[in-house]
FIDOLO-163665 format. One line per field, with one value per residue (C-alpha): residue number from 0; residue in three letters; x negated, y negated, z negated. Coordinates in steps of 0.5 Angstrom, whole numbers. Each point is the difference from the previous one (the first is absolute). Example, Ala and Ser with C-alpha at 12.3 -4.5 7.8 and 13.67 -1.06 7.14 Angstrom:
<tipas>
k = (0/1);
r = (ALA/SER);
x = (-25/-2);
y = (9/-7);
z = (-16/2);
</tipas>
This chain:
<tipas>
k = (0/1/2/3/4/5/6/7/8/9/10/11/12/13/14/15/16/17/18/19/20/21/22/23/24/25/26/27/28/29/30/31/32/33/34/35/36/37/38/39/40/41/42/43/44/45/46/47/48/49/50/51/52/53/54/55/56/57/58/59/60/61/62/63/64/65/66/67/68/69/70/71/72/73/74/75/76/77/78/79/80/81/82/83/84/85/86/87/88/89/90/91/92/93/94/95/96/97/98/99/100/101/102/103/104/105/106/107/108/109/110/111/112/113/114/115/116/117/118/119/120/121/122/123/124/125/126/127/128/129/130/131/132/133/134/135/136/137/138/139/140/141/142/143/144/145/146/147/148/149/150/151/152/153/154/155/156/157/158/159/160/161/162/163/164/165/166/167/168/169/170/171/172/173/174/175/176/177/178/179/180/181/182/183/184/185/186/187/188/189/190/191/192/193/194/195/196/197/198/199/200/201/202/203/204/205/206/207/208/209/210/211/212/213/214/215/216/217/218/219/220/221/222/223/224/225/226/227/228/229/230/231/232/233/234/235/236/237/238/239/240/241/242/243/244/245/246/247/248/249/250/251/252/253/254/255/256/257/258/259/260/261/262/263/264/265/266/267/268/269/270/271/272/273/274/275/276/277/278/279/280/281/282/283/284/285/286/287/288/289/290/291/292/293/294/295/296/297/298/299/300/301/302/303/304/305/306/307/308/309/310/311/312/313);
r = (UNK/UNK/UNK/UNK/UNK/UNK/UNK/UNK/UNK/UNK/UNK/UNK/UNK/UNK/UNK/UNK/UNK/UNK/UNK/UNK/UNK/UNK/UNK/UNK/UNK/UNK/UNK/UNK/UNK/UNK/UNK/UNK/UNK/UNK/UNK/UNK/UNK/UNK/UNK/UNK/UNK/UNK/UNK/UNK/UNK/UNK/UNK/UNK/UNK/UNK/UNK/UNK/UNK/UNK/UNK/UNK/UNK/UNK/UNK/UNK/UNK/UNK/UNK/UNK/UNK/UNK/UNK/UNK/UNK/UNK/UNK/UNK/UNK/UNK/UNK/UNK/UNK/UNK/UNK/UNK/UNK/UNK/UNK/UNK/UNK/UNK/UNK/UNK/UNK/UNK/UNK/UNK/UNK/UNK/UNK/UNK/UNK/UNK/UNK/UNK/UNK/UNK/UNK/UNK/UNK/UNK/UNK/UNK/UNK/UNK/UNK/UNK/UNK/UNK/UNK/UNK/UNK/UNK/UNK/UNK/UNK/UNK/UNK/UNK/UNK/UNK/UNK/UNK/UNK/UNK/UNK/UNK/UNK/UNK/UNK/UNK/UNK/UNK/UNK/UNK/UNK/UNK/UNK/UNK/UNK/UNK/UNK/UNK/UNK/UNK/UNK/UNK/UNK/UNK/UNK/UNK/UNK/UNK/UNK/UNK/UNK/UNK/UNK/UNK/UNK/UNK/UNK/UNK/UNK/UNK/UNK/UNK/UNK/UNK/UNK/UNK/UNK/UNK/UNK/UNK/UNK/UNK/UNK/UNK/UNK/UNK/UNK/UNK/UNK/UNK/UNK/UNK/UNK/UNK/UNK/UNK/UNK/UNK/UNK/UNK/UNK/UNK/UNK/UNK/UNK/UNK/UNK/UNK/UNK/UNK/UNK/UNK/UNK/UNK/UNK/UNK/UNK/UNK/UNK/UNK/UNK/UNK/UNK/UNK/UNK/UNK/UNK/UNK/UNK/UNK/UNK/UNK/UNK/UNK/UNK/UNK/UNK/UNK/UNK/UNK/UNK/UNK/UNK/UNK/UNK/UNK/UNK/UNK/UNK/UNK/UNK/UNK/UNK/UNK/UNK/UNK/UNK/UNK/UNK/UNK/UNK/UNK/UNK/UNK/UNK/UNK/UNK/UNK/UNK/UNK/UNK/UNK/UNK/UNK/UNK/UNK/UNK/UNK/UNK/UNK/UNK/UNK/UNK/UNK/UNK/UNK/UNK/UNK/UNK/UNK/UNK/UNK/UNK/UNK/UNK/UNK/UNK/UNK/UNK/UNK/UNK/UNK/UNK/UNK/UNK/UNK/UNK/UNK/UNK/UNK/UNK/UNK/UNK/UNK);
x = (-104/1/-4/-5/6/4/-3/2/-5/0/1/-4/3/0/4/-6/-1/-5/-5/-1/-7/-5/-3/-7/-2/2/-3/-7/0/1/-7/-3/-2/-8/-2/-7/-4/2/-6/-4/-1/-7/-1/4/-5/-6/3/2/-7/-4/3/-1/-8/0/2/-4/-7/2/2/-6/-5/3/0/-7/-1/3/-5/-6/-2/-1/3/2/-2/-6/-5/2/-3/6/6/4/0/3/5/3/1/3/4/3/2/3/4/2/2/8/2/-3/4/6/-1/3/6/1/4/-3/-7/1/1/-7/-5/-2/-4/-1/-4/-5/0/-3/-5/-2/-1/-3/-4/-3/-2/-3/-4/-1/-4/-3/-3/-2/-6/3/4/-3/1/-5/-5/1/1/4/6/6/-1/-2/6/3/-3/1/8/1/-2/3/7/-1/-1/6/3/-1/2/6/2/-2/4/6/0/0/6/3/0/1/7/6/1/7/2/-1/5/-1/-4/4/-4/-6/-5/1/-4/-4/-3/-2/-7/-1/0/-4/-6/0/0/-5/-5/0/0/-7/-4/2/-2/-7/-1/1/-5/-5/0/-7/1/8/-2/-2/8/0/0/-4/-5/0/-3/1/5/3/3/2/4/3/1/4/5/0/1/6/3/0/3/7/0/0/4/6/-1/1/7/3/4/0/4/-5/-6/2/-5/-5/3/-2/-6/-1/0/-2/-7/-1/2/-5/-5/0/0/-7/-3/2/-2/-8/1/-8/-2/4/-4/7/-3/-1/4/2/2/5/3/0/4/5/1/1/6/2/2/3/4/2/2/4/4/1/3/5/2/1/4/4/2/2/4/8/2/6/7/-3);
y = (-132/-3/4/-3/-1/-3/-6/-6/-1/-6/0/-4/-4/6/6/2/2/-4/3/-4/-3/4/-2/-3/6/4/-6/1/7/0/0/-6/-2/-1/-1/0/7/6/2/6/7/-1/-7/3/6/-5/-4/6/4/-6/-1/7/0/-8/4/5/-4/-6/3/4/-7/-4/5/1/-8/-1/5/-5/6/-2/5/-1/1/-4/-2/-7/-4/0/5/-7/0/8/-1/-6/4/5/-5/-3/7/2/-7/0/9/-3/-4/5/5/-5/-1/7/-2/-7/1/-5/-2/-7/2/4/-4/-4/5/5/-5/-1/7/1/-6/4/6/-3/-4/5/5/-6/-3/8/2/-8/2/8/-1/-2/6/7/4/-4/-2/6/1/5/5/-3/-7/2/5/-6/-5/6/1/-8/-1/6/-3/-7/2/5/-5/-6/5/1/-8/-1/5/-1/-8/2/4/-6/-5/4/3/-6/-6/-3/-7/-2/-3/-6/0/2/-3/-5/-2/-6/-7/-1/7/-1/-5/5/6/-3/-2/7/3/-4/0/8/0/-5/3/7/-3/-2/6/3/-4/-3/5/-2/-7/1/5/-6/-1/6/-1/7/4/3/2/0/6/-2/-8/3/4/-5/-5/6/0/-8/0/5/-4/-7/4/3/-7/-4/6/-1/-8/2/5/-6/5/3/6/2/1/5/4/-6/-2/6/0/-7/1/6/-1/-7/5/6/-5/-4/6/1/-7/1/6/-2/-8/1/1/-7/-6/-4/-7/0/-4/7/3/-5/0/8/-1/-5/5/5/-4/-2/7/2/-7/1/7/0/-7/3/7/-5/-5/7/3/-6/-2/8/-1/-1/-7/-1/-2/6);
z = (-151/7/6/6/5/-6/0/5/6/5/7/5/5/4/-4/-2/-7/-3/-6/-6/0/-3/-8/-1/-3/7/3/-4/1/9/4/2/6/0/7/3/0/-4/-4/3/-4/3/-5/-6/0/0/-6/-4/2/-1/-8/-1/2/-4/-5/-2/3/-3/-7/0/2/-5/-5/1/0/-7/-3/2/6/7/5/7/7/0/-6/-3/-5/-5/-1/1/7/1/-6/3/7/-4/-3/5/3/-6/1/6/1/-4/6/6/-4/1/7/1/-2/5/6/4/3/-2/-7/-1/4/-5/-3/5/4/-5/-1/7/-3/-5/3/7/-4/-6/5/5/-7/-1/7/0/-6/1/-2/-7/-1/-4/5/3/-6/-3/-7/-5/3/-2/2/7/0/-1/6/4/-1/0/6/3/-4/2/8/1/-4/5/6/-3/-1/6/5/-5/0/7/0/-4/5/6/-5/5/-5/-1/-1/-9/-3/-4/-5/-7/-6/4/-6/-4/3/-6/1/7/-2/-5/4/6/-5/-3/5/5/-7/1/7/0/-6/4/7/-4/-3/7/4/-5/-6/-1/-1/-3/-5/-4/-1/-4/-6/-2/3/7/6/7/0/-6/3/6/-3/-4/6/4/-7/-1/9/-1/-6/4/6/-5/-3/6/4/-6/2/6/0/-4/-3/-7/2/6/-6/-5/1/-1/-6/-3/2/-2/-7/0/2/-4/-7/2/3/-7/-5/4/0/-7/-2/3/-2/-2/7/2/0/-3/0/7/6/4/-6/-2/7/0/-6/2/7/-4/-4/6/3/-7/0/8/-1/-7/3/7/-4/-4/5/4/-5/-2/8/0/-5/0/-1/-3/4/5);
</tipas>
């Protein structure tokens, strides 16, 4: 067999002796320029330490829902609402996982900018509704023990989102690059209706839980919506923050969420469908929200997928 120094090379105009151009897969496997702020340790931590915490709060919720108790930091009238708070954790805990794998802020922010909603937003809904809390009411250990450890997590939690969100934007930002697979222009309409429909009955439930808790289509109390509402806010955030990056390759971690929230979130409307009032509007529309995050997920992971994929005659 011929040797390396055997084979012909091509000089430059110079003299210079010239490599031959590298194969696709070199091309494939050399770095990227990704531009904009590195993602910090700091960011990376909260992610991975919030999805381990949605873990095992969220399972022990949800499970708990699904046996037809109610457990949580505050009493509710139905085990539906903790055990959709515990779904959504779940749902959400895969792609914080993945955020530690990003390089980049752009390619995280997302899902770690509702994550800060969350956490602020619970442990706010939490000290507004302290009274509601067993460790105010009183009432057996184990649920007390609870609420105490939930409102010590969630305002360590928030102190730790804000001073890495901080270390974030103060890390120096390079230009980005063009965005390499922008969102195709018929899922533009779609997205902004979704996600303003999340970010209102949020909102709603927020401000006026008294006059917005009629929207859902089960049994809450006061707690219980605003509860509800910081989750609906923070899913119209991602879904509006993903229409504003224009860039499925800038929402990876969400686009595991996504899907993941809306499939634990079903298992639990399914799994208590009796406590559901289906023939009502709100529980319509909480249907068709809810498809509407499976659907955006599912088609943003294979529109990603297929714009990653070699194209033939590259």
């Amino acid at each position: 067999m011929p040797n390396a120094s055997d084979l012909p090379r091509h000089d430059d105009p110079t003299g210079h002796p010239q490599q031959p151009p590298p194969s696709a897969a070199g091309r494939a496997a050399a770095p990227l320029a990704v531009g904009g702020r590195p993602l910090t340790p700091g960011v990376a931590m909260l992610a991975t330490a919030v999805a381990v915490v949605s873990v095992l709060v969220g399972g022990l919720l949800a499970a708990v829902a699904l046996t037809g108790h109610v457990f949580g930091a505050w009493r509710s009238p139905e085990p539906l609402t903790p055990g959709l708070i515990g779904a959504a954790m779940l749902g959400t805990a895969p792609g914080l996982f993945a955020v530690s794998r990003t390089r980049a802020w752009h390619e995280a922010r997302t899902l770690v900018l509702p994550l800060a909603v969350v956490l602020v937003g619970l442990f706010t809904v939490s000290l507004l509704n302290a009274g509601h809390l067993y460790i105010a009411r009183g009432g057996p250990v184990v649920p007390v023990l609870f609420s105490l450890g939930w409102l010590f997590t969630l305002g360590v939690l928030c102190v730790c989102a804000l001073i890495s969100l901080a270390w974030q934007y103060r890390t120096p930002a390079e230009a980005l690059g063009p965005r390499g697979a922008p969102l195709p222009g018929w899922s533009k309409p779609a997205l902004a209706v979704l996600g303003s429909a999340w970010l209102g009955i949020g909102t709603g439930l927020l401000a006026r839980p008294g006059f917005w808790d009629d929207f859902v289509p089960w049994s809450v109390n006061r707690p219980d919506a605003q509860g509800l509402g910081v989750w609906a806010l923070a899913l119209g955030v991602g879904v509006l923050g993903a229409l504003a990056e224009d860039d499925l390759g800038r929402t990876g971690p969400a686009l595991i969420a996504l899907p993941g929230t809306a499939v634990t979130v079903t298992v639990a409307l399914a799994c208590r469908a009796s406590a559901v009032n289906w023939s009502s509007g709100p529980a319509l529309c909480l249907v068709s929200m809810v498809a509407g995050l499976l659907s955006a997920g599912a088609s943003g992971r294979l529109l990603l997928a297929k714009s990653l994929a070699p194209q033939p005659g590259k």
